[in-house]
C-alpha positions as CSV (number, residue, x, y, z in Angstrom):
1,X,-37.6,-35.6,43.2
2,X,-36.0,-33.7,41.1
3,X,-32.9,-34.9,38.9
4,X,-34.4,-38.4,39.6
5,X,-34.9,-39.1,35.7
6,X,-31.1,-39.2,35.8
7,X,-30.3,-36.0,33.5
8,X,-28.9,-34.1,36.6
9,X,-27.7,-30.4,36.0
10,X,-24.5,-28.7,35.0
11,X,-22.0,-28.5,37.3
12,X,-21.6,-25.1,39.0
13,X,-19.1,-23.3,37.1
14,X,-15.6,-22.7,38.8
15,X,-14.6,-19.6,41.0
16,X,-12.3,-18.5,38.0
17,X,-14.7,-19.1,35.1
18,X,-17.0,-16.4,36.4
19,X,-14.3,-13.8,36.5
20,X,-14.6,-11.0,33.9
21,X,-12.1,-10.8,31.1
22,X,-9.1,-9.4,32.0
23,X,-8.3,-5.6,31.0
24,X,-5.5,-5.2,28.5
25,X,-3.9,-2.1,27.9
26,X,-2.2,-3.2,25.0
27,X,-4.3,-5.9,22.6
28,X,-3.0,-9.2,22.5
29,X,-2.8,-11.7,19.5
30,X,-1.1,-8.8,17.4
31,X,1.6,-10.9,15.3
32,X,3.8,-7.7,14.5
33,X,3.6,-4.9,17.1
34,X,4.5,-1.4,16.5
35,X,8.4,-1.9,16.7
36,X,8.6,-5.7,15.6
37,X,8.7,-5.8,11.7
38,X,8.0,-8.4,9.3
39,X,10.8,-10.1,7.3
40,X,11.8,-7.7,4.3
41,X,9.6,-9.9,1.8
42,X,6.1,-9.8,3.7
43,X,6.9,-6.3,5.0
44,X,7.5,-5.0,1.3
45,X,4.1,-6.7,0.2
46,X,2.4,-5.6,3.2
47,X,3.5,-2.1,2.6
48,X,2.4,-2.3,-1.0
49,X,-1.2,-3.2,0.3
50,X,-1.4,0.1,2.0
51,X,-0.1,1.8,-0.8
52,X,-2.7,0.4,-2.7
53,X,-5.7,1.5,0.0
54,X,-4.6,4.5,0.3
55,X,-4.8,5.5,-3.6
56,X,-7.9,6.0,-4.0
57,X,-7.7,9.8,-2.2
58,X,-5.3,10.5,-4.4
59,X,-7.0,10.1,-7.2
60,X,-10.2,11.2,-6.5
61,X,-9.6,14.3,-4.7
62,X,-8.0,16.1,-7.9
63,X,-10.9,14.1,-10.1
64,X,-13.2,16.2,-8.2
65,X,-11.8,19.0,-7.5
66,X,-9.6,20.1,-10.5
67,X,-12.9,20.2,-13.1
68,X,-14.3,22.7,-10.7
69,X,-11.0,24.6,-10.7
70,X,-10.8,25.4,-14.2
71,X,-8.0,22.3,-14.9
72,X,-7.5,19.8,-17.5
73,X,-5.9,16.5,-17.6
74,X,-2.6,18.0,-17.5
75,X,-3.6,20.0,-14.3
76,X,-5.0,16.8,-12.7
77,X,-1.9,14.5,-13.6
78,X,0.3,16.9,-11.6
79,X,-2.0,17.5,-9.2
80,X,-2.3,13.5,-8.1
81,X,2.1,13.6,-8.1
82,X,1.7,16.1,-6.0
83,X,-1.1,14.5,-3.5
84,X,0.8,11.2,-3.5
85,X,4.5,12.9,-3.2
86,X,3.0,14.9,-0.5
87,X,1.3,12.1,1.7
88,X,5.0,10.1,1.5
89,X,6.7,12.4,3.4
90,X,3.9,13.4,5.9
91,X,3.5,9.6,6.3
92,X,7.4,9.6,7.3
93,X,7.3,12.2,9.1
94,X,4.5,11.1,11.2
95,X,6.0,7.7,12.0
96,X,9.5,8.8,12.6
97,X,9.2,12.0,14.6
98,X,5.5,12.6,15.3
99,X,3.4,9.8,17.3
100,X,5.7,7.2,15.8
101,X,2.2,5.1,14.8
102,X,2.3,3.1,11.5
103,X,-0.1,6.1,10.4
104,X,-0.7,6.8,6.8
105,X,-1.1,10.4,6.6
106,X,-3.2,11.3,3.3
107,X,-5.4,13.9,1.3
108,X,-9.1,14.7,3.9
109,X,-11.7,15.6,2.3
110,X,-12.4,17.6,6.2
111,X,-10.7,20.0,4.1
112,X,-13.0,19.7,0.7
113,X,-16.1,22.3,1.6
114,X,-13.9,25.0,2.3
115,X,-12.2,24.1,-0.8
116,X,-15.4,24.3,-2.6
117,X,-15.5,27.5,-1.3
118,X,-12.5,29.2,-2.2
119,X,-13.3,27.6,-6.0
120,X,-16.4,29.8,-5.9
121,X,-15.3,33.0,-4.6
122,X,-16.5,36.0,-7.0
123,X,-12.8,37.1,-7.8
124,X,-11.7,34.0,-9.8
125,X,-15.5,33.9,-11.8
126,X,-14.4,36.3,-14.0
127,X,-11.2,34.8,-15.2
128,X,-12.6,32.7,-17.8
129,X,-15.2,33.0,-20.5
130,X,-16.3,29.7,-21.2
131,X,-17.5,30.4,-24.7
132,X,-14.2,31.7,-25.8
133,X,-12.3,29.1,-28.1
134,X,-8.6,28.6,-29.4
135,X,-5.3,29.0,-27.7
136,X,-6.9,31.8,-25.8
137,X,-9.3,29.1,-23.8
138,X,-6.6,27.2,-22.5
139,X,-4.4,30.1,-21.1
140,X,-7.8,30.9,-19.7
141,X,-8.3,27.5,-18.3
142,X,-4.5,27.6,-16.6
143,X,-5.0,31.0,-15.3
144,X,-8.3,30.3,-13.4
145,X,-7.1,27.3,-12.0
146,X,-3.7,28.8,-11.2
147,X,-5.0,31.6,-9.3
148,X,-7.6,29.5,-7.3
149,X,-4.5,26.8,-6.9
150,X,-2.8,29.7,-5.0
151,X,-5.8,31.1,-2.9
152,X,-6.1,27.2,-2.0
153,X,-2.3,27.5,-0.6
154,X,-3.0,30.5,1.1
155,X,-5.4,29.0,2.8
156,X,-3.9,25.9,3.5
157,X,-0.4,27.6,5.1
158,X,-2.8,29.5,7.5
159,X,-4.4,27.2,8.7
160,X,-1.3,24.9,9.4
161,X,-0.3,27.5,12.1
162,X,-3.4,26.3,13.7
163,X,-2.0,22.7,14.6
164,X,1.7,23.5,14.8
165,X,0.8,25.4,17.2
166,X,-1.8,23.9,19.6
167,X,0.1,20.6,18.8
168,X,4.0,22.1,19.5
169,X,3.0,24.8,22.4
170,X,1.4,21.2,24.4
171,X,-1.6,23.1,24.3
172,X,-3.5,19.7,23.2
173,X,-1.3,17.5,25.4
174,X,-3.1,19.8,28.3
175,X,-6.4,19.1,26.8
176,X,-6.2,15.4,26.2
177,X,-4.7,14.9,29.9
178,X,-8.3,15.3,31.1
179,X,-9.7,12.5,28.2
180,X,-10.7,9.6,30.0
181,X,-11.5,6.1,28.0
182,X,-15.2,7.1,28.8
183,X,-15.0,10.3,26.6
184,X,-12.8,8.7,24.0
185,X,-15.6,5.5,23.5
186,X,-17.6,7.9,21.3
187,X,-15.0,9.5,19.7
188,X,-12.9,6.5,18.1
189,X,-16.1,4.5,17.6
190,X,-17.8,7.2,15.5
191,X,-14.4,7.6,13.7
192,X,-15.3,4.5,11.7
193,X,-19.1,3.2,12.4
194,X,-19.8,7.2,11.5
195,X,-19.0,6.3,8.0
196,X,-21.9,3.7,8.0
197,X,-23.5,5.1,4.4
198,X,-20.5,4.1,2.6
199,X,-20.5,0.8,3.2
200,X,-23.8,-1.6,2.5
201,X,-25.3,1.6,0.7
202,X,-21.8,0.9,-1.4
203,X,-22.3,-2.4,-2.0
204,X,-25.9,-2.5,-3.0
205,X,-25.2,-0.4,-5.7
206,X,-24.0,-3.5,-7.7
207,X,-24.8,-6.1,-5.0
208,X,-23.6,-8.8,-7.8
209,X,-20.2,-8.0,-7.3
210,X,-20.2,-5.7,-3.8
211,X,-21.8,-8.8,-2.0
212,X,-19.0,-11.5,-3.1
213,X,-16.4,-9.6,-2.1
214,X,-17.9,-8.6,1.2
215,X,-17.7,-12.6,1.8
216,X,-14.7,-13.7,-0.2
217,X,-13.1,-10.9,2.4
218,X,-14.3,-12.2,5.4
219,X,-13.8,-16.1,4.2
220,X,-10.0,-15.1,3.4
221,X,-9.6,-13.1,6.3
222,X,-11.5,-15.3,9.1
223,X,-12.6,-18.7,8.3
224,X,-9.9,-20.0,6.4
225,X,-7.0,-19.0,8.9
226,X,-8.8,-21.3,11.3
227,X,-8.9,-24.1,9.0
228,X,-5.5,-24.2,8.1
229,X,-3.4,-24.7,11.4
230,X,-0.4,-23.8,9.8
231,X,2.2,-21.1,11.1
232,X,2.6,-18.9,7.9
233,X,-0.4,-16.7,7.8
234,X,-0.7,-16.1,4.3
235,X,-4.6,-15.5,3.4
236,X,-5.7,-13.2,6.5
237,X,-2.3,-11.2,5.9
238,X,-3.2,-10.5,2.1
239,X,-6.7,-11.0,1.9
240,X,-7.1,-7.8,0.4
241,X,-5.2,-8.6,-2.8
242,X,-6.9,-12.0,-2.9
243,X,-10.2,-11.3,-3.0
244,X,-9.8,-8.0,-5.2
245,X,-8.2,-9.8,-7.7
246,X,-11.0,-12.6,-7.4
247,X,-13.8,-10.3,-7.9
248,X,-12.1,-8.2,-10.4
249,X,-11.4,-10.9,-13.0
250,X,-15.1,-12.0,-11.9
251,X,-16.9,-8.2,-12.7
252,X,-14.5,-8.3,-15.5
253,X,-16.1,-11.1,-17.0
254,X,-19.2,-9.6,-16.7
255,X,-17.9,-6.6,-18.1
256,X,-17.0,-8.0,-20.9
257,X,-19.6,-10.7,-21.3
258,X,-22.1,-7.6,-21.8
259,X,-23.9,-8.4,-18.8
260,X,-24.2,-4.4,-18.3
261,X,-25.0,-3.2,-22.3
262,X,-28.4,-2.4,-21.6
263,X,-28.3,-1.5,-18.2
264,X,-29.3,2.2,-16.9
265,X,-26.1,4.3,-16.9
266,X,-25.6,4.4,-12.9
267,X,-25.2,0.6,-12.9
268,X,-22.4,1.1,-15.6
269,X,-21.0,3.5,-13.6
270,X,-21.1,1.5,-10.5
271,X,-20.6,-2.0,-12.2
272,X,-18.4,-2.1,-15.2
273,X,-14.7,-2.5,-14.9
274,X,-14.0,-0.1,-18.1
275,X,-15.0,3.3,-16.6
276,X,-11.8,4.4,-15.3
277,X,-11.1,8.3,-17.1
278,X,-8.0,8.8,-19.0
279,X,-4.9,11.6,-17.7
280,X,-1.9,11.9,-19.8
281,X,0.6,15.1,-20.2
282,X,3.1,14.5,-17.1
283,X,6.2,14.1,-17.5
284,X,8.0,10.6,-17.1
285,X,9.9,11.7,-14.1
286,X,9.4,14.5,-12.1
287,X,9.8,15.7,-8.7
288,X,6.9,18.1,-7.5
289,X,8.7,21.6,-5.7
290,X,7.6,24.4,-3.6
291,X,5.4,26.7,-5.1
292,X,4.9,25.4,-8.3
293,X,1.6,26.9,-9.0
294,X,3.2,30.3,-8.4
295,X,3.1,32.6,-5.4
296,X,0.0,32.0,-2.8
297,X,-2.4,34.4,-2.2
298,X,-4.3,34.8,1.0
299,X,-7.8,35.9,2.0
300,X,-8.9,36.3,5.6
301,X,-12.4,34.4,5.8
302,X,-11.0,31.5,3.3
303,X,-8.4,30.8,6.3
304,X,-10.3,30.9,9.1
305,X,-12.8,28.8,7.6
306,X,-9.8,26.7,6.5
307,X,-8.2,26.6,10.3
308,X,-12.0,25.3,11.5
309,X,-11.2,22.6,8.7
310,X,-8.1,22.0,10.4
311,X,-9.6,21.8,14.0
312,X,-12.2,19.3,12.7
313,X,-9.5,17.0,11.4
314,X,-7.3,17.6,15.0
315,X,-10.0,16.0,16.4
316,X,-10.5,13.4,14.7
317,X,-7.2,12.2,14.1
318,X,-7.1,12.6,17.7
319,X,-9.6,9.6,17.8
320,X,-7.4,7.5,14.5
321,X,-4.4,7.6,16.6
322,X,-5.9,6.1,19.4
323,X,-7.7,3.4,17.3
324,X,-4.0,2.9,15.8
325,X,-2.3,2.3,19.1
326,X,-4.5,-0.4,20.0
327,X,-4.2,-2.4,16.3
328,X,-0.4,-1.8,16.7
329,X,-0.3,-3.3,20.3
330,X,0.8,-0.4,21.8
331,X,0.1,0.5,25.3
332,X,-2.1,4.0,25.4
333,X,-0.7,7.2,23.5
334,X,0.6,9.4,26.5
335,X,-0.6,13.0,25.8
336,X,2.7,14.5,24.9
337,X,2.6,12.2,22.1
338,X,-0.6,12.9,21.0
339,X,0.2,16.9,20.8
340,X,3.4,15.9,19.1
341,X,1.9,14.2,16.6
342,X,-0.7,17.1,16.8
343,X,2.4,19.7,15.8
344,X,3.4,17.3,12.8
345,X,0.4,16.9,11.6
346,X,0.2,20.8,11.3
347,X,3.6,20.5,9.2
348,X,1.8,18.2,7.1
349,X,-1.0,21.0,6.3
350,X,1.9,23.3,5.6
351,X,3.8,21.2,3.6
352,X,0.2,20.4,1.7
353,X,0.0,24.7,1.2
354,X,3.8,25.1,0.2
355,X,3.8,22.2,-2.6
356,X,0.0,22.9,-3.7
357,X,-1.7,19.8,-3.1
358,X,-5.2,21.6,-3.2
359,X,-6.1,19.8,-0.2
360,X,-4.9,19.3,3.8
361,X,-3.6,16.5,5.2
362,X,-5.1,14.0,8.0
363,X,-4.7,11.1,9.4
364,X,-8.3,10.4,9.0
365,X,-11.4,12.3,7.1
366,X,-15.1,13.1,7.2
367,X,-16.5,13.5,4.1
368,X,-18.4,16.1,4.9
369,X,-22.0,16.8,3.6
370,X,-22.6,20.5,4.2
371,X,-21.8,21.2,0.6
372,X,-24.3,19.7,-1.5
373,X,-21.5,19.0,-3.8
374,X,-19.9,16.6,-1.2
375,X,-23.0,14.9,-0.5
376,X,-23.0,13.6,-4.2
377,X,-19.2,12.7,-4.0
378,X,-19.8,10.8,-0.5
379,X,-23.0,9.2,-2.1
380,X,-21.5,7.6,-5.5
381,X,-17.5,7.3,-5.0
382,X,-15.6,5.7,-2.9
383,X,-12.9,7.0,-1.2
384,X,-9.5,5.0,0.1
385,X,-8.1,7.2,3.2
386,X,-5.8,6.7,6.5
387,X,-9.3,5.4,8.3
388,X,-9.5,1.9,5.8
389,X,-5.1,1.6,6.7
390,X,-5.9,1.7,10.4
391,X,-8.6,-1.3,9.5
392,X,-5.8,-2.7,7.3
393,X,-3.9,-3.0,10.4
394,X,-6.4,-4.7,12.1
395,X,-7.4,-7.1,9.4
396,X,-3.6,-8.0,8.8
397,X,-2.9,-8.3,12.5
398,X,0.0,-6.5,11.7
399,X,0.7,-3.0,13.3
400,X,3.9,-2.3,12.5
401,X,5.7,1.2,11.8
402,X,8.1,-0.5,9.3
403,X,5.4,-1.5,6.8
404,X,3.9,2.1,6.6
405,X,7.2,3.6,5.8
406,X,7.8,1.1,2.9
407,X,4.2,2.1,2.0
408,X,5.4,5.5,1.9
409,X,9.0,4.8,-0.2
410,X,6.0,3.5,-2.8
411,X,3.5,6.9,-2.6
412,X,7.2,9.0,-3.2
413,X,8.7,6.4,-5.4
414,X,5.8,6.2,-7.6
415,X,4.6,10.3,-7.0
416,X,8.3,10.9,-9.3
417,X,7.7,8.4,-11.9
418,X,5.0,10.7,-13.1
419,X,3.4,9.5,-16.1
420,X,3.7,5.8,-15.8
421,X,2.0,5.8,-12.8
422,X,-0.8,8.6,-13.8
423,X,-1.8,6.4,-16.5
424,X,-2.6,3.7,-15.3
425,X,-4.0,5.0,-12.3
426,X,-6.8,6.2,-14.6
427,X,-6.7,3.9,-16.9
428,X,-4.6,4.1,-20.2
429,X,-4.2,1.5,-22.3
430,X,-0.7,1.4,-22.1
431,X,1.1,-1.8,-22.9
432,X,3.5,-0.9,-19.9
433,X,0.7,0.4,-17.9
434,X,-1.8,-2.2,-18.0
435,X,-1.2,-4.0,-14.8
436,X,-1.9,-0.6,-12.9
437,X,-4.6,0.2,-14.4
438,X,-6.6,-2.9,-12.8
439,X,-6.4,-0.8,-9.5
440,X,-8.1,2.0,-11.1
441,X,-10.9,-0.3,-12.9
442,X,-12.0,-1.3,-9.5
443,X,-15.6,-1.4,-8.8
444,X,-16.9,1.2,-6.3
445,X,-19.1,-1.3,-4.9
446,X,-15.8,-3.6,-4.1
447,X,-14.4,-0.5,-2.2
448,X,-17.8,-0.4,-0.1
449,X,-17.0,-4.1,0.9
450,X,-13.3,-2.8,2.0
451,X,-15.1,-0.6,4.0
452,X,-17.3,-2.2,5.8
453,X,-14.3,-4.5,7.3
454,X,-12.2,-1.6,7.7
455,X,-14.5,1.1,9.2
456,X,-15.9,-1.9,11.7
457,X,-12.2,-2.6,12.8
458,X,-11.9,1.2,13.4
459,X,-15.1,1.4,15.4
460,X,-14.6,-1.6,17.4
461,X,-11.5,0.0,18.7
462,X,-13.5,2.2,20.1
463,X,-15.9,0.3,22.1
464,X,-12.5,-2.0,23.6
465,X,-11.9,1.0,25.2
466,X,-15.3,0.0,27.2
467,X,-13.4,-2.3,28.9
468,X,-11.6,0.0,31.7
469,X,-15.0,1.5,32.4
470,X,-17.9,0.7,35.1
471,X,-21.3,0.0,32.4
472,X,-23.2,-0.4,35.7
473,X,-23.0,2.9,36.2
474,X,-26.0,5.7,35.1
475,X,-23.6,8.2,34.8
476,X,-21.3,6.3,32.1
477,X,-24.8,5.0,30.2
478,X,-25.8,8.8,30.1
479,X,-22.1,10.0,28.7
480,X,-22.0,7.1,26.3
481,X,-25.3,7.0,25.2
482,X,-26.0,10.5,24.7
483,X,-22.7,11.3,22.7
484,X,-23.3,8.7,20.5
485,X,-27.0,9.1,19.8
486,X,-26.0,13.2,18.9
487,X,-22.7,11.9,16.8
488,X,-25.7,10.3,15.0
489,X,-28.2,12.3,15.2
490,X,-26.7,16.3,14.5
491,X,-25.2,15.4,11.3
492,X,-27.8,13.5,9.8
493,X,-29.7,17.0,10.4
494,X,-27.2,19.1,8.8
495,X,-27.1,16.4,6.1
496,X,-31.1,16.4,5.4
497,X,-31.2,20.3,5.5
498,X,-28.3,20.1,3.1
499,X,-29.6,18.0,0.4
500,X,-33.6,19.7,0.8
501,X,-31.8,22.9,0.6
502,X,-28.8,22.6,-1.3
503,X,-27.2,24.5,1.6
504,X,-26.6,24.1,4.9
505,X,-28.7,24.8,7.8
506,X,-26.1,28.4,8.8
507,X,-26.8,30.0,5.7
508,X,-25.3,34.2,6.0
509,X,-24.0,36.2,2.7
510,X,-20.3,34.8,3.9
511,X,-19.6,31.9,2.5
512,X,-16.7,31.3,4.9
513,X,-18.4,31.9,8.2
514,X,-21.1,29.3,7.1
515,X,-18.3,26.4,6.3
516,X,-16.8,27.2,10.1
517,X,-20.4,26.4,11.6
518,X,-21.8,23.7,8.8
519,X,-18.7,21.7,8.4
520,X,-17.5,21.0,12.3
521,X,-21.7,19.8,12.8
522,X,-21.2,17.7,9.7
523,X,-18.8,15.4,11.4
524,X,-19.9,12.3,13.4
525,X,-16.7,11.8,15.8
526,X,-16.3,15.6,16.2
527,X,-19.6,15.9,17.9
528,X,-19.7,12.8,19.7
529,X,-16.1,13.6,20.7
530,X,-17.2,17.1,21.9
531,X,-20.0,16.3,24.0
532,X,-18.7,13.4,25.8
533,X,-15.6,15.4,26.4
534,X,-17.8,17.9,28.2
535,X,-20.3,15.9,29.9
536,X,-17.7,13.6,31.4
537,X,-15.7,16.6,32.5
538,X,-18.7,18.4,34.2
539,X,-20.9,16.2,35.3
540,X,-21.2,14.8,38.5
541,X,-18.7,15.4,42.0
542,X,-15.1,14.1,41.0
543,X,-14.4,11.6,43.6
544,X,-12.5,8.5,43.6
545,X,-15.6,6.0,42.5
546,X,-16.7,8.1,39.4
547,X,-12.9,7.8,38.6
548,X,-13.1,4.2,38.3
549,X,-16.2,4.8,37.0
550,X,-14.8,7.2,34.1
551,X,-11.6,4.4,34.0
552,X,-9.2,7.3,34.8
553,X,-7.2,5.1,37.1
554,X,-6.2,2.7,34.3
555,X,-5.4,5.6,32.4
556,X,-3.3,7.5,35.2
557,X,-0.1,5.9,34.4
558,X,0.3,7.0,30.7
559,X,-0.9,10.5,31.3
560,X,2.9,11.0,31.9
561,X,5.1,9.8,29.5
562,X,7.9,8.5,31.7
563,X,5.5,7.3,34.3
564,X,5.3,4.4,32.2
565,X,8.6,2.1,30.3
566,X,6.7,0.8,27.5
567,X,6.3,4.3,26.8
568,X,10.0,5.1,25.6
569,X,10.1,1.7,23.9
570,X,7.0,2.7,21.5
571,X,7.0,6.4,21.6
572,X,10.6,7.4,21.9
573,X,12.3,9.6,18.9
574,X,14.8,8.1,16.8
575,X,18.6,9.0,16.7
576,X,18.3,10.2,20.6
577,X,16.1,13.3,19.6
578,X,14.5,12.8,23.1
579,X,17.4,14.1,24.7
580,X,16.9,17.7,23.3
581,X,13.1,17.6,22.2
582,X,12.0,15.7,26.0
583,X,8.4,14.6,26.3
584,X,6.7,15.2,29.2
């Protein structure tokens, strides 16, 4: 008989045990939520640790894009004042009066191929000769760059209009009304798993020093919390800073040691901790103001080109603030929020064109690969953007909207004290400076390992969004699978035709019109966004199962923003703005 031998089976499980997990509309085990800050001491170190992930944008957007531009070192010191004293007060003006998420709002480099652009245009080509010498070759290098500067701005101030006013009008809250968690699985997800070559790729690049930090990150951050049963949560909260500053001092040593002497010039590049460039000629304090570059110019293709930029970036910062609600513990951004945040984030292109930071402003990025220029950028550099702050949040388990805003008293503090910040951002040997320029000496392959935490956390905010959804549906495996798969699978082709062409696959004799077509199909989330959007929207009768199915019922109560309370604890604007500026 069976069982005789003794052994006997398991019990049954209970009634409750084979209950699925409950759905949460806000994520539990969050220790700071959105409107709970830190004490002043860990909220000021905290805050520092996003100012330090988010630097790396603003250093490396002038560092490529000022050379191209015509501008020295001068050009690129005020350039990175400008980026960083820009991105402060977007980043406080996004968290006080737009969505109200602990959102850093930085440089994008959505905006860099129509950048690229404008820097190649015919009309600035023959503003300098680079064979002449002298005095006259520098008033020939400020003049080019100048000019292009302002044609940037142009650009820029256009397409702000784009945002402001699909974001204030409540054009987008109408749009995002009808996004159900189904259609937004693809969209978040792709925000961050799209960004997949930048991380191992990254790493292996130097794996002797990419590797270790990769799992000094995820010891600090996940296996030593559970050891230590304490209540103070000290290595998962700064595990950044700890295991940078391990791995540095260990590549350092290598550095040093000569490990790399006779190595082929890309490991150098990738490897050594001495490679950082050198920017001097700002001033020690100053304060960057409105049209400094001089008056902007505009040019009719540049800015449309420049507002389907814009659009691209809409979209996906669409998906960012999503993923941001959820690591902040907030219950489900209510559309009227979303388009608010929408219109600011339109300011924060304006305010981008106005001050002349030669780049827009987004609460996340796609480096995009239609310019064969970019596709060498996104290849070998790493880049620190809002996209690795939203992963911050998650790794920290800290979401809240106090610790951006000190992040953001640093990027203006810091944007004014000009030159001792420039230097050692790019790494003078300045006896005052020296302690900064560690963060500039960093490794790209230890940024790789930052991102493959951080662009995992962003992803997997995506896919908890499964959760209100039926997965024993066809219809919802089609959606899902099909938007995904083409996320994938469009850009990669606009990517391979880029790099076997040098240009992308809509090639015409305007420059302009090709960006609008390449750059939108370059994005990951954008097309994975766009087609589940659709194919949720049309396909299939509308009845009350493919509702469920779609997870529209969880979904119902937030698509109003008083149709929930949580709403006006999380959402509402400070100093009782919401009596004059009402959400809907």
């Amino acid at each position: 008989m069976a069982g005789a031998g003794g052994g006997g089976g398991a019990p049954p499980p209970k009634q409750d045990e084979l209950q699925p997990h409950p759905v949460k509309d806000q994520l539990p085990g969050v220790s700071y939520c959105i409107t709970s800050p830190p004490p002043w001491p860990e909220a000021i170190l905290l805050g520092f640790q996003h100012y330090l992930v988010m630097l790396g944008t603003t250093v490396l957007i002038p560092t490529y894009l000022v050379p191209q531009m015509g501008g020295g070192n001068e050009e690129k010191a005020k350039m990175i004042q400008t980026l960083l004293f820009v991105a402060g007060l977007n980043t406080l003006l996004q968290s006080m009066f737009g969505t109200r998420l602990p959102a850093v709002i930085g440089g994008s480099y959505t905006y860099v191929p129509t950048t690229i652009s404008i820097v190649l245009a015919g009309r600035y080509s023959s503003l300098v000769d680079p064979h002449e010498a002298g005095l006259l070759y520098k008033c020939y290098i400020v003049q080019k760059f100048n000019r292009i500067m302002r044609g940037i701005q142009g650009s820029l101030i256009v397409a702000s209009a784009l945002q402001i006013i699909v974001g204030f009008s409540g054009l987008w809250r109408n749009v995002t009304r009808f996004l159900s968690p189904l259609a937004a699985v693809p969209l978040v997800s792709l925000v961050g798993f799209g960004l997949y070559e930048l991380g191992f790729p990254g790493v292996a690049k130097c794996v002797e020093i990419g590797l270790p930090h990769l799992i000094f990150l995820v010891i600090f951050s996940q296996y030593i919390p559970h050891l230590m049963h304490g209540e103070r949560h000290i290595f998962d909260r700064f595990a950044v800073l700890f295991s940078v500053v391990i791995v540095w001092i260990y590549a350092h040593i290598l550095t040093v040691g000569g490990a790399y002497k006779d190595r082929p010039k890309t490991t150098q590049t990738s490897c050594r901790t001495d490679r950082a460039g050198i920017i001097g000629g700002a001033a020690w304090i100053s304060i960057p103001y409105p049209f400094q570059w001089g008056a902007p110019t505009f040019e009719a293709g540049e800015a449309f080109a420049m507002m389907m930029a814009s659009f691209v970036a809409l979209v996906e910062s669409t998906g960012s603030f999503i993923a941001i609600s959820r690591y902040a513990s907030a219950s489900p951004v209510p559309p009227s929020v979303l388009s608010r945040g929408i219109g600011w984030q339109g300011v924060g292109i304006l305010l981008s064109g106005i001050f002349g930071t030669g780049n827009g402003s987004s609460v996340s990025y796609p480096i995009s690969t239609s310019n064969p220029c970019n596709r060498v950028l996104k290849s070998t550099i790493g880049v620190f953007t809002s996209r690795e702050n939203a992963g911050l949040l998650a790794l920290t388990h800290v979401g809240s909207r106090r610790v951006v805003q000190i992040a953001a008293g640093f990027m203006l503090f810091f944007s004014i004290l000009g030159q001792s910040e420039l230097r050692y951002l790019t790494g003078h040997r300045d006896t005052a400076c020296k302690f900064g320029a560690v963060f500039a000496s960093i490794p790209a392959p230890m940024v790789a390992a930052l991102y493959c935490i951080f662009f995992a956390y962003v992803g997997s905010a995506g896919l908890s969004l499964l959760q209100f959804c039926n997965l024993n549906s066809f219809r919802t495996k089609f959606v899902l699978g099909l938007s995904v798969f083409m996320g994938l699978s469009v850009p990669q082709y606009f990517n391979e035709f880029t790099a076997m062409n040098g240009y992308g696959p809509v090639h015409t004799h305007s420059r302009w019109f090709n960006d609008m077509i390449n750059v939108p199909f370059s994005s990951e989330p954008f097309v994975a966004g766009l087609l589940a959007y659709i194919l949720d929207l049309t396909l299939h009768k509308k009845d009350s199962a493919t509702r469920k199915d779609r997870g529209m019922h969880w979904w119902d109560r937030f698509r109003s923003f008083k149709s929930d309370t949580r709403s006006e604890e999380f959402y509402s604007l400070p100093f009782n703005l919401n009596k004059f500026f009402p959400s809907l």
